[in-house]
N, C-alpha and C positions, 0 to 999 in steps of 0.2 A: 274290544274289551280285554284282550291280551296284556295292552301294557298301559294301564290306565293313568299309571303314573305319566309317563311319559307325555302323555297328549296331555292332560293339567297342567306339568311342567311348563311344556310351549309354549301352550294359550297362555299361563303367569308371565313366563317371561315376553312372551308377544306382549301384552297388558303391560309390563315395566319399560319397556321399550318408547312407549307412547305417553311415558311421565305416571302412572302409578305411584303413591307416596306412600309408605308403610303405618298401618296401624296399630296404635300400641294396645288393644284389648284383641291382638290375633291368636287364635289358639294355640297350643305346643304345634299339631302337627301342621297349624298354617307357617309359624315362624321356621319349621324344619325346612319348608317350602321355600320360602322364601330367602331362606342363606342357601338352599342350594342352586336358586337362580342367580342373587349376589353372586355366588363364587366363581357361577357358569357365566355372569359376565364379563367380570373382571378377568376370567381365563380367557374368554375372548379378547378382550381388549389387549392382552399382554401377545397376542399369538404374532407371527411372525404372517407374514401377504399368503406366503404356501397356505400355510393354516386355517388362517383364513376362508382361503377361497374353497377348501376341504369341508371346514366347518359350516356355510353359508351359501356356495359358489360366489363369493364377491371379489372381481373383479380386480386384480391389483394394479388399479390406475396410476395411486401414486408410483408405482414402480416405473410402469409404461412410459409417464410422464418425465419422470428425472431420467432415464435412458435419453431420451428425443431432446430434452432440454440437454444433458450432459454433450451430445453430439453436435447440439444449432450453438450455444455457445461458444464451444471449442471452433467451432468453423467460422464463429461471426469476429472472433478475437484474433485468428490467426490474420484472415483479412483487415481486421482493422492494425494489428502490427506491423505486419508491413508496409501500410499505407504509412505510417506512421514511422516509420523507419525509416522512408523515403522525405517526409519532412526532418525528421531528427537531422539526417544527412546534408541536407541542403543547406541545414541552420548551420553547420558545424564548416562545409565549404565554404561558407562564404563567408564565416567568423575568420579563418585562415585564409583567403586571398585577401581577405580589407587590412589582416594583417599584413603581409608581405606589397602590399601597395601602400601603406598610409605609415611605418615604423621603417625607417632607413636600416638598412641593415640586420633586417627581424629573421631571426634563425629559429627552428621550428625546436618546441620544448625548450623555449625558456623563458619561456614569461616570467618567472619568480627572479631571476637577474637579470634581467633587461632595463639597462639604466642608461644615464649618461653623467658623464664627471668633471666637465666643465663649462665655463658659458656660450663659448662657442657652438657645443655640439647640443645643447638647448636650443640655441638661434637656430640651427641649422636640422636640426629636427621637426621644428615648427616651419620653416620655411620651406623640408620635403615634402610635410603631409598638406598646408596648403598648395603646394604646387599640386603634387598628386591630383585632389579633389578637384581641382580646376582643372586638369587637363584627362579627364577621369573617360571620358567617350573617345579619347585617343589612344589610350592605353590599355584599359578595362576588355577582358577577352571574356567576361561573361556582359549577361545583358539589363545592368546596372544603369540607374536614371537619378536623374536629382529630383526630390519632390519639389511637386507643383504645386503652388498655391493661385489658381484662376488662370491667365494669362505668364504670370510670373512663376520662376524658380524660389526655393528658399536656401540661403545661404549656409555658411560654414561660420558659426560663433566662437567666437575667441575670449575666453575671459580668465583674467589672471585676479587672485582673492590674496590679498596680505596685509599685513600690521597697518594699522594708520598711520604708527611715527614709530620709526628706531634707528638706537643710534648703538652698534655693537662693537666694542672696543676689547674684543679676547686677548688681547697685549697688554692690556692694563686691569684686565679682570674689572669690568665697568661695563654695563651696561642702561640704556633709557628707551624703553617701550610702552606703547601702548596699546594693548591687547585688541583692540577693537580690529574688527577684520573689514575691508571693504573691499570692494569688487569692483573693475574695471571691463568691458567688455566695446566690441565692434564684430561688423562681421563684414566677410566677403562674401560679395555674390559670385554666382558661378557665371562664368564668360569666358569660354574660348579664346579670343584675342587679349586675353588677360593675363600676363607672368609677371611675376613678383620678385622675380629673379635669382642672385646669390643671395650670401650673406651681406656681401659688398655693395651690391646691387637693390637693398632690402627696400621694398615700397608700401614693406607693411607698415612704416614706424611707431614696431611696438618696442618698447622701453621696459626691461625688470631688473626692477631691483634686488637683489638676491639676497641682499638681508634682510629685509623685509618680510619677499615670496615667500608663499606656503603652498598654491598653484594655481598651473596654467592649464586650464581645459579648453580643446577643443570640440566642440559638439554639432554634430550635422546629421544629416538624414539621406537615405538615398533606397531607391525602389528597385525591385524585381521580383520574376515571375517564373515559379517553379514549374515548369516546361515539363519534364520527365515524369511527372503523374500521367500523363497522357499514354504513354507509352504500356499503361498499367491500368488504363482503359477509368481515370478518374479524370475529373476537371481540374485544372491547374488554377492554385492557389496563387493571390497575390500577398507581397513581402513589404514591411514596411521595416527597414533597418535605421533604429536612432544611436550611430556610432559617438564614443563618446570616450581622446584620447587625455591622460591626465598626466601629467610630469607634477609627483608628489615633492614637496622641500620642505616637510611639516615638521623634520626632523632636522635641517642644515648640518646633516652631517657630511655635506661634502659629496654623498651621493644621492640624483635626483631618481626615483625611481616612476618609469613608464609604464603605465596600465592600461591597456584596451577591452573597452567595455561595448559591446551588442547588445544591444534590446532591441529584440523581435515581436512586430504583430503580424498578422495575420487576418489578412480578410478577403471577403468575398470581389473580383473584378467588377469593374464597372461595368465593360461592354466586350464580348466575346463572342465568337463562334469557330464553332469546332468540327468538321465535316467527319461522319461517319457513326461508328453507335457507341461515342462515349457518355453520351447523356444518356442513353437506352440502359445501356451497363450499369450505370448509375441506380436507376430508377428499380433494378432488378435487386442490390444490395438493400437498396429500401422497402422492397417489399418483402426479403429474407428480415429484414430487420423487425420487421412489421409482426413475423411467423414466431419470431424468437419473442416478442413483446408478449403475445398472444399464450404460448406455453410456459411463459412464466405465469403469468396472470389466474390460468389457470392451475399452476404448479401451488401460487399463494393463496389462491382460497381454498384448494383441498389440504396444504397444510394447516392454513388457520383455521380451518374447520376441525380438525383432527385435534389439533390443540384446546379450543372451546369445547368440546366432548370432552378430552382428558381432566378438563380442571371439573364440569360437569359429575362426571364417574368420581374424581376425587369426592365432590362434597355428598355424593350421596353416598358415600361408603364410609366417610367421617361418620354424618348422621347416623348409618346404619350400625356402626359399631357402637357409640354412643348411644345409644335406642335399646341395642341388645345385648349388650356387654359390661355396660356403664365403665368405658374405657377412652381417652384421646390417643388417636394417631399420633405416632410420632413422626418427626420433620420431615426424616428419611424416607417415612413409607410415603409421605403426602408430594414429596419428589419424585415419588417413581411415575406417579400421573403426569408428569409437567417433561413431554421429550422433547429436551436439548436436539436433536436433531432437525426434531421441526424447526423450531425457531432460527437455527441456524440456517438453514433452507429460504424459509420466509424473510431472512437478511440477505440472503444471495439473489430472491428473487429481484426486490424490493431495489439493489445495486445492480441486478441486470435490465431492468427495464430505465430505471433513469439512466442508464448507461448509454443504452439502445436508443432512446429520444435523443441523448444528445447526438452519439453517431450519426444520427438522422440529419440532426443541422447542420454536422460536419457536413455532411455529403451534398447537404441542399445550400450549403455556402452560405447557413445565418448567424452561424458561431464556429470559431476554431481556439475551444477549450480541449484543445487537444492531452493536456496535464490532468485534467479533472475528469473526462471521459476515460484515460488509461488507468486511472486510480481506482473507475467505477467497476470496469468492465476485469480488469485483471484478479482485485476482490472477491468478485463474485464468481468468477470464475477457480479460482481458488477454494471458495467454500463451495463450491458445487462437487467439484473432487473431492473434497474432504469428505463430503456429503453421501458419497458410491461406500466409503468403508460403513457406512449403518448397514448395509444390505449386505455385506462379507459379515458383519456380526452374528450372522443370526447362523454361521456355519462354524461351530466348534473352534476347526484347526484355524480359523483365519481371527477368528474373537480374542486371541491372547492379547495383540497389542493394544488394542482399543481396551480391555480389563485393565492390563497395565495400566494405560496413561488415565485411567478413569480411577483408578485406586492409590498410585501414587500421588496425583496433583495435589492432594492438600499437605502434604509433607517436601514435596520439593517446593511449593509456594513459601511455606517458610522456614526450610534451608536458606531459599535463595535470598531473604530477604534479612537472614541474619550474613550469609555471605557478601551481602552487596552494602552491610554498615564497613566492613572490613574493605572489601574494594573501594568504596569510595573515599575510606579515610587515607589509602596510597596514591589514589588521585589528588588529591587536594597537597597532600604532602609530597608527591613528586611532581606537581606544577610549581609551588612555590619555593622549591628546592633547587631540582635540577633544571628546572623551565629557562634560565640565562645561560645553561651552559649544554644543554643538549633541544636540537633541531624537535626531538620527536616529546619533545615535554613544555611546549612554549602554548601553549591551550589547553582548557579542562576539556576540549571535546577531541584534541590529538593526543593528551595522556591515557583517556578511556579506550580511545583504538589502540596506542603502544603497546598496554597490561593486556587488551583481552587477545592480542596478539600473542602474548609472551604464555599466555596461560593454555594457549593452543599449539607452541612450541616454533613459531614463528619467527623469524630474524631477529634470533638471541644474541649472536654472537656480533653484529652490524649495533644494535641496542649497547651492548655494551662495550665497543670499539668508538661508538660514534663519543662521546663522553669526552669533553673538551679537558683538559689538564692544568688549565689556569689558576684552579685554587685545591691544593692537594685536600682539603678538608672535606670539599664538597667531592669531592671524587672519590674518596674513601667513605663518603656518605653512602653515595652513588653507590658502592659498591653493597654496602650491609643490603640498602635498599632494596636493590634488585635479587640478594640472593635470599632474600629471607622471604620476598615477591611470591620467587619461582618456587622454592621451598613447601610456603605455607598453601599456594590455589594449588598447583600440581601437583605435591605428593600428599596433601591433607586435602583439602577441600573440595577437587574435582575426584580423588579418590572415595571421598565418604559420599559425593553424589551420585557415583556409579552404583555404590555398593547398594545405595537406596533404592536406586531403580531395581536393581538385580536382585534383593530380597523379597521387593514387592511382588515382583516375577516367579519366583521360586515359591511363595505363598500364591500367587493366581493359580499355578499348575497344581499345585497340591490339592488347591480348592475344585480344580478343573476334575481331577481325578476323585476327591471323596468327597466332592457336594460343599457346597457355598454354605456359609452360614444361616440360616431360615429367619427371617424378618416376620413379625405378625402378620402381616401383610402377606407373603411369601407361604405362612405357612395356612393361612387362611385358605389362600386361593389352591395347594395341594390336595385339599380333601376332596377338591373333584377330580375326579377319575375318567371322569366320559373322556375321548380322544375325540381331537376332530373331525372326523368323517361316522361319527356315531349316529351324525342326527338331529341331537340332543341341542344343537345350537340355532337350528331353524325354525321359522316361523310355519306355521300353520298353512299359509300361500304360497311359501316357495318351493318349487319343483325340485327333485335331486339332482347332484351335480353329475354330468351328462359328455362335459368338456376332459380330456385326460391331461394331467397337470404333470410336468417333466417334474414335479418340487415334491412329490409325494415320497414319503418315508417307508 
C-alpha cells in the first residue's frame, strides 16, 4: 500500500503489453494513466541494450549476436580471399604464359601496341601461334591439355570475316564495295607429327586479302588444373581456357592491331583422389560455414522482429495522439520508429547467408561463381562493420560523426546533384573536344576518371602536357577548359562542400552541448522521469536484476 501507484502502473502497463486498446469514455485520472505508460514505453523502446537490461534485466542478445556474427564473418571472408586469390592468380599466370607462347615476340605491358605492319608478319604471326598450339606438350612447362571431345581432341579454328567484293583504288580516289561481310573458316587438329612449317614452307593455304580483311581469329581451347590449392589444404579446381587471338584491319590503316582474349570456366574434375585430410579440411570450412549461416539467421529474425515492434509502437502512438490530442504525427517523428540500422543489418544478413550457400558449392565443387559470391560476402561484410558504429552511438564522444553524416545527407544529396549537372556538362564537352587530341579524353567513361582525378589534385601537370598541338584552336581550348575545370570544383565547389560538412558539425556540437531541438515526439516521451533501474519498467513477474552490468551509469 505504500506505492499504489506504482503497482497499477505495472499491472496497466503489463495489460498494454499483451495488446490493450484505449478507450475513449476513460476517466481524466485513467487517461493520466495511461500517457504515463505511453511515454514509459516509448522511453523504453528508444533505451539504449544498457538500459535496457537495467530497466527489465533483458538480455542484449542483439549485441551478443553481431559481436559473434561481426568475428565468424570477418574470418569466413578472410578464408574465402585467399582462396580466391589463389584462383585470381592462376587466371592471371596463365593469361601471360599463353601470351608469351601464342604472340611472336609479345613483351610484357604492352598489349595496347602490340601490332604488326606488314603482310608478311600477319603470315608469320599466324603461322607462330599455330605452330605453338601444335607443338604445345613439347614446349608448354605448365601442365596444359587440348580439350577432349570423347576419344578425339578439339582443334584450333581459323576464321578470317571481310567484304564480299572490293575493289580500292586510293590513287585514283575510287573506290567499289560491298558491305556484306562473310566469313571463311577451317581448322587444325592438334598432332604431334604435324608442322606447318615457315612462311615458305606454309601448309596452311590460307590466302587474305588485305583490302577486303577486317579479321583473322584464331580460337581454340585448352585445359588445366590448379594444383596449388592443395597446398592450402582445398581440392583443386579444373580450368577450361577458350583462348581467342584477333589481328583487327577494321580500320586499314596500315596497322593491324593483335588482341588476346581468355575466357575462363571453371568447374568441378571428373575423377580425383587426394591422399591425406584435404577433403576433412574441407568439410570443416563447411560446417564454419554452416555456424556463420546459423547466426545470421538468427541475427535476422531478432532484427526483423525489432523492426515489426517499431512500426507496431509507431501506430499505436499515432492512434494515441490522435485519440488524445486531436493531433497527426509528423513524418519525422513517424521515422524515429523505423531503425535504419536494422534494416541495414537484415540486408547484410540476408547477403551473408546467400553468400555462405554459395561458398558452400564452392567448396563442394557444384558451382565456381566465384565473382557473385565475393560481391555477396564482401557487401555484407561491409554493412556489418558499418553496422558496430549503431553500438559507438549511444556513447556521446563517439556519436558526433554518425550525427554529422545523419544531419548533413539531405544537403550534400543536393549539392552533389546540382554539382554533378556542372560535371557532367565538362565531360560531354571535353570528350567531344579534346577526345581526338588527348589519350585521357577518348571515352565518356576515361573523361569521368581524368576530371574526378584533377579534382583531387592528381596528374595535373601529365593532363595538361599530354595535349597534342595539331590544331592551335583546340589546344587553346584545352587550355580555358582545364583551368576554369580546376578553378571552378577545387577552389568553389569542393570548398563549399567542405564547408557544408564543417557547419553541419559545428551546429551537431553546439546541439551536443545545449540539447537538440525537442520534436513532439521527443518532448512527449521527456515527461517521464523514472530512470532505468527504478523499477517502474517491469512487469509484475519478473524478478530484479541480480546480473552487475559493466554498462551502468
Amino acid at each position: 500500500m505504500a506505492n499504489p501507484e506504482v503497482v497499477t502502473s505495472s499491472c496497466s502497463f503489463h495489460q498494454e503489453e499483451n495488446g490493450r486498446t484505449f478507450n475513449q469514455t476513460t476517466s481524466p485520472s485513467e487517461e493520466l494513466l495511461l500517457e504515463d505508460q505511453m511515454r514509459r514505453k516509448l522511453k523504453f523502446f528508444f533505451m539504449n541494450p544498457c538500459e535496457k537490461f537495467w530497466a527489465r534485466g533483458r538480455k542484449p542478445w542483439k549485441l551478443a549476436i553481431q559481436i559473434i556474427k561481426l568475428a565468424m564473418v570477418t574470418i569466413q571472408l578472410v578464408f574465402f580471399g585467399l582462396s580466391n586469390q589463389m584462383v585470381v592468380a592462376f587466371k592471371e599466370d596463365n593469361t601471360i604464359a599463353f601470351k608469351h607462347l601464342f604472340l611472336k615476340g609479345y613483351v610484357d605491358q604492352t598489349d595496347n601496341t602490340y601490332a604488326v605492319y606488314t603482310q608478311n608478319d600477319v603470315y608469320n604471326q599466324i603461322i607462330f601461334a599455330v605452330n605453338q598450339y601444335l607443338q604445345l606438350r613439347n614446349i608448354s612447362v605448365g601442365n596444359h591439355a587440348y580439350e577432349g571431345k570423347g576419344t578425339e581432341q578439339s582443334g584450333m579454328a581459323i576464321c578470317q570475316h571481310f567484304y564480299k567484293q572490293g575493289n580500292i583504288c586510293p590513287g585514283n580516289d575510287t573506290f567499289d564495295i560491298d558491305p556484306k561481310i562473310e566469313t571463311e573458316c577451317f581448322s587444325v587438329e592438334p598432332d604431334e607429327s604435324f608442322y606447318i612449317g615457315t612462311l615458305e614452307e606454309n601448309k596452311l593455304n590460307l590466302t587474305l586479302d588485305f583490302h577486303r580483311l577486317l579479321t583473322v581469329e584464331l580460337k581454340f581451347k585448352l585445359k588445366a588444373i590448379n594444383l596449388q590449392t592443395i597446398r592450402h589444404h582445398e581440392l583443386p579446381d579444373c580450368y577450361d581456357f577458350t583462348l581467342t587471338i584477333t589481328f583487327d584491319n577494321k580500320a586499314h590503316s596500315g596497322r593491324i592491331k593483335i588482341s588476346f582474349d581468355n575466357d575462363i570456366s571453371i568447374k568441378e574434375c571428373k575423377d580425383w583422389h587426394v591422399s591425406g585430410s584435404v577433403q576433412r579440411n574441407t568439410h570443416y570450412m563447411m560446417i564454419f560455414d554452416g555456424f556463420v549461416i546459423l547466426i545470421c539467421s538468427a541475427s535476422l529474425i531478432l532484427c526483423f522482429r525489432s523492426v515489426i515492434r517499431g512500426l507496431q509502437l509507431q501506430q499505436e502512438f499515432v492512434n494515441f495522439f490522435l485519440l488524445h490530442y486531436k493531433k497527426e504525427i509528423s513524418v519525422s517523428d513517424r521515422m524515429e520508429f523505423v531503425n535504419g540500422w536494422y534494416i541495414m543489418l537484415i540486408i547484410s544478413d540476408l547477403l551473408t547467408i546467400t553468400g555462405s550457400i554459395l561458398k558452400m558449392e564452392i567448396q563442394a565443387k557444384s558451382l565456381t561463381s566465384y565473382d557473385v559470391c565475393s560481391i555477396l560476402l564482401g557487401t555484407s561484410t561491409l554493412l556489418v562493420w558499418i553496422g558496430v558504429i549503431r553500438y559507438l552511438s549511444f556513447f556521446q564522444k563517439y556519436n558526433l560523426l554518425i550525427l554529422t553524416l545523419q544531419a548533413a545527407l539531405p544537403n550534400v544529396v543536393r549539392f552533389c546533384c546540382c554539382a554533378a549537372m556542372i560535371y557532367l556538362g565538362y565531360c560531354f564537352c571535353g570528350w567531344i573536344v579534346l577526345g581526338p587530341y588527348h589519350a585521357k579524353f577518348r571515352s565518356l567513361n576515361v573523361v569521368s576518371e581524368c576530371l574526378f582525378s584533377l579534382i583531387n589534385g592528381d596528374d595535373m601537370f601529365a593532363t595538361f602536357a599530354d595535349m597534342q598541338r595539331k590544331s592551335y584552336l583546340v589546344w587553346l581550348f584545352s587550355r580555358i577548359y582545364l583551368y576554369t575545370f580546376i578553378s571552378l570544383f577545387i577552389y568553389m565547389i569542393l570548398s563549399l562542400f567542405i564547408a557544408l560538412i564543417t557547419d553541419t558539425y559545428e551546429t551537431i556540437k553546439h546541439y551536443q552541448q545545449d540539447g537538440f531541438p525537442e520534436t513532439e515526439l521527443r518532448t512527449f516521451i521527456s515527461e517521464c522521469k523514472d530512470l532505468p533501474n527504478s523499477g517502474r519498467y517491469r512487469f509484475e513477474d519478473e524478478p530484479p536484476v541480480s546480473i552487475f552490468c559493466c554498462c551502468k551509469k
